[in-house]
N, C-alpha and C positions, 0 to 999 in steps of 0.2 A: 546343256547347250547355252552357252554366253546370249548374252542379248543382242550384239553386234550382227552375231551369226542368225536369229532370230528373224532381224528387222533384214539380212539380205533375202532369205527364203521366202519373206512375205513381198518384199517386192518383187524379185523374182515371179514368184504367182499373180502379179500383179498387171507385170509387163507382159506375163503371157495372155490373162486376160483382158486387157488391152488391144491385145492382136501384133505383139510388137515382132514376134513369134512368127508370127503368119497365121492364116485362118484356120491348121488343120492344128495349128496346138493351141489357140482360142477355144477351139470346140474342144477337146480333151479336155481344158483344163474345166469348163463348166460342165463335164459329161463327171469328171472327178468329183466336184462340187456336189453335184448331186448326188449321188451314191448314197443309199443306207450304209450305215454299217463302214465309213470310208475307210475304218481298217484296213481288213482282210480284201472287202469287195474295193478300194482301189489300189492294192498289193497287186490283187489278181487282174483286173485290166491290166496297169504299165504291163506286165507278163506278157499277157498274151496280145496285147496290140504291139509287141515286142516281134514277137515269132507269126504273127499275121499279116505283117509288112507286105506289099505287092513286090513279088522277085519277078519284073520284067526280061530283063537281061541276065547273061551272064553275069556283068560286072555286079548286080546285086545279090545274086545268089551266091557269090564269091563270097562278098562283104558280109553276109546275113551269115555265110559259117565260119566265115572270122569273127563273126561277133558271137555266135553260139560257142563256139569251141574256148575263147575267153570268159563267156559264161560259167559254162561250164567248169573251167580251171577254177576259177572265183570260189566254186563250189565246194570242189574238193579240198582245197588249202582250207575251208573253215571246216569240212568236215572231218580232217585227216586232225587237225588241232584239237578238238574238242575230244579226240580220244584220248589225247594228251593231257592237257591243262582245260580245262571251260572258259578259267579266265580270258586268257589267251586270243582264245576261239570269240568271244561275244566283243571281244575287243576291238577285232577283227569287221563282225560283224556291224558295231556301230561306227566303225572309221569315217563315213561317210557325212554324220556330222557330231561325234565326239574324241577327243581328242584320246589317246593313247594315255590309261591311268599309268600317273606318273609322272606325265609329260604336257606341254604346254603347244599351242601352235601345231599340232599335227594330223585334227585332222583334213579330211578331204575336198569338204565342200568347196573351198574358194578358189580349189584348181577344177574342180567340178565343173564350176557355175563358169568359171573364165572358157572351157571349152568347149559348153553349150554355146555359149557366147558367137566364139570364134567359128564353130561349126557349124550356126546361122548365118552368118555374114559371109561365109565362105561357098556355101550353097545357093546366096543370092550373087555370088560376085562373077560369076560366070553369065549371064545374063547381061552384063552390063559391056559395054565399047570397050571400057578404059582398060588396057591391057596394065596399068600400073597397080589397080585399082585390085583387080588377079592376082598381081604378083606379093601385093601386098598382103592381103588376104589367105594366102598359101602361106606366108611366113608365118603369121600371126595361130596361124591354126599348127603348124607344125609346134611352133613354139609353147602353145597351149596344150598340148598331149604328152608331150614331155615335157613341163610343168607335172602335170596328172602322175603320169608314170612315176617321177623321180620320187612324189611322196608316197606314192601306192609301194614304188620297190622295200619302203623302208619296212612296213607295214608284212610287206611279204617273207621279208628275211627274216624280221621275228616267228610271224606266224608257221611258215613255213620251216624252220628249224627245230621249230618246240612241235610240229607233227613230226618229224624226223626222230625226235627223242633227241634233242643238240641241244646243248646251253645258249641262250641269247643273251644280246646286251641292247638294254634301248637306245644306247646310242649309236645306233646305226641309222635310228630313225632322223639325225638332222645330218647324216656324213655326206658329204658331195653324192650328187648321181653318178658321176663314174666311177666312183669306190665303189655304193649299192649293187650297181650293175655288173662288176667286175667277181663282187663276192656273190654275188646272185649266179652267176656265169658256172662258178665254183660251185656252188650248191647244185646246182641242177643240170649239169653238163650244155648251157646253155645250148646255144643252137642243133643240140641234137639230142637233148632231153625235153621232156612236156611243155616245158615254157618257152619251146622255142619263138614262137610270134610274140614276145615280150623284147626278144634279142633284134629282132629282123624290124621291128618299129623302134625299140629307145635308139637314139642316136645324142647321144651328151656333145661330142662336138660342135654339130651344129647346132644344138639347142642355144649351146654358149654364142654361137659368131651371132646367131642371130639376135641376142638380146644384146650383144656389145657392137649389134648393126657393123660387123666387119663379114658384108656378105652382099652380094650383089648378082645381076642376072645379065650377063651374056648375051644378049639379045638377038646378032645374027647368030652364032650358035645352038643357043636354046641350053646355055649351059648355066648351072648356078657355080658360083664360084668363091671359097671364103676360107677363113682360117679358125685356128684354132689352138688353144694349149698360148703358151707361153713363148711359143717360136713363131713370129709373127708372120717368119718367110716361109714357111710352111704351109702350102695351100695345100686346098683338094677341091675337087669339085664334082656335080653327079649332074645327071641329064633335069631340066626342067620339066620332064615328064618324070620322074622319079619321082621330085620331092613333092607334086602336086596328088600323085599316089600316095606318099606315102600319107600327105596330111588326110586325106579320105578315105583312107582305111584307121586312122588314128582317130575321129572325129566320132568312130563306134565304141570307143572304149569306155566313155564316159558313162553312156546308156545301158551297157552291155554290166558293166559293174552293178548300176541300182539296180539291175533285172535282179541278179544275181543272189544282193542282201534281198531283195522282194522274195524273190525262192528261199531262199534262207528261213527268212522269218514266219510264210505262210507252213512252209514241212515242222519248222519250231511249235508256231502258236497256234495254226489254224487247226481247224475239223477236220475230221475225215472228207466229208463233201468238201472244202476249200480244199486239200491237195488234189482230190481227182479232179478239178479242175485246172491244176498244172498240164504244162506239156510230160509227156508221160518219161520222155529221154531225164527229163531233170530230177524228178523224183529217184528213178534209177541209179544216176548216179550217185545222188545223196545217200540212197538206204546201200549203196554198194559195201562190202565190207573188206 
């Protein structure tokens, strides 16, 4: 781990203890602090204060098994790899803050950290009058999950090809998001193979209008409206309840991934007593053959 990448993670804990977070990830983060053993015993918290969430409504028990079932995918791609290559596989699993051997700038943290980010801000922005303030805040988060994605795809077409028994090439890991995702699509019969909610949240189009801000909101309609590609006259547009869905259901991805390495690495390294301490669906699928 670089040092750059060091001194973000310390601040990052820093702001959280702070309370910059809000008070329920102030307390986490001194509840983590504490911990004997912060190994294993704070692997297995994030876990299970993971899958302990209060599912009030539908809409969050929606979200909680979009986020288990990306869990869960997470899972398998490191363990379908590892039957393959280890390398591969452990490369996979340090994505999160080491970079892909070989290669420079790839790993995940700093799309990571930008969607924690955005998925705070976005969760206090609805509380507030300024309906700009919303709207901004919905781009910003959209825009930060695809960030995430774009590098995670790259990660995945390696890893998930060398489980496949397929030759890879690392450079896929800096190729556009819409190449990624086109050959990902290709790999795994997108929208109607396993990774289909990979298909149904990346969106490269709008990721682009909205970083080159050629996108705007419709206001008596409620419609977003923007372009993309190369053909400026080229609009499209979706409902401003769309995109505000889709940023919060994308704003799980981030968390749903460390679960993941955390599962990863307690069925790796831990004890007997440290996995039966997992939820029991995740073990299953890991020891699945």
């Amino acid at each position: 781990m670089n040092e750059d990448l060091k001194k973000r993670i310390a601040q990052l804990n820093e702001h959280a203890k702070a309370g910059i977070f809000g008070v329920a990830a102030q307390t986490s983060t001194f509840e983590y602090e504490g911990l004997e053993n912060q190994g294993m015993s704070a692997f297995l918290k994030l876990i299970n204060d993971f899958y302990q969430k209060p599912k009030n409504t539908e809409e969050d028990k929606m979200m909680a098994n979009m986020a288990d079932n990306f869990c869960q995918l997470m899972i398998v791609v490191y363990r379908d790899a590892k039957k393959q290559d280890e390398k591969v596989a452990l490369a996979f699993a340090n994505s999160f803050i080491k970079d892909f051997p070989g290669t420079t700038g790839t790993c995940l943290y700093p799309q990571w950290e930008a969607l924690v980010n955005a998925s705070y801000a976005f969760k206090n922005a609805p509380s507030s009058n300024n309906s700009l303030l919303v709207w901004q805040q919905s781009l910003k988060l959209v825009q930060a999950y695809n960030e995430f994605l774009n590098v995670l795809l790259g990660y995945l077409l390696v890893t998930w090809r060398c489980a496949l028994g397929k030759p890879y090439s690392l450079n896929v890991l800096t190729n556009t998001y819409g190449s990624k995702l086109n050959e990902f699509s290709q790999l795994t019969d997108g929208e109607d193979g396993a990774f289909y909610l990979i298909f149904r949240l990346a969106k490269p189009d709008l990721r682009n209008a909205i970083a080159h801000e050629d996108i705007w909101l419709d206001s008596k309609s409620a419609t977003v409206r923007y372009s993309a590609g190369k053909n400026p006259k080229k609009r499209y547009k979706i409902d401003l309840g769309e995109l505000v869905g889709l940023g919060a259901m994308g704003a799980n991805l981030g968390q749903a991934f460390t679960v993941a390495l955390a599962t990863i690495i307690v069925l790796e390294d831990g004890t007997a007593k440290d996995i039966e301490k997992l939820p029991a669906h995740l073990v299953q699928v890991f020891r699945k053959i």
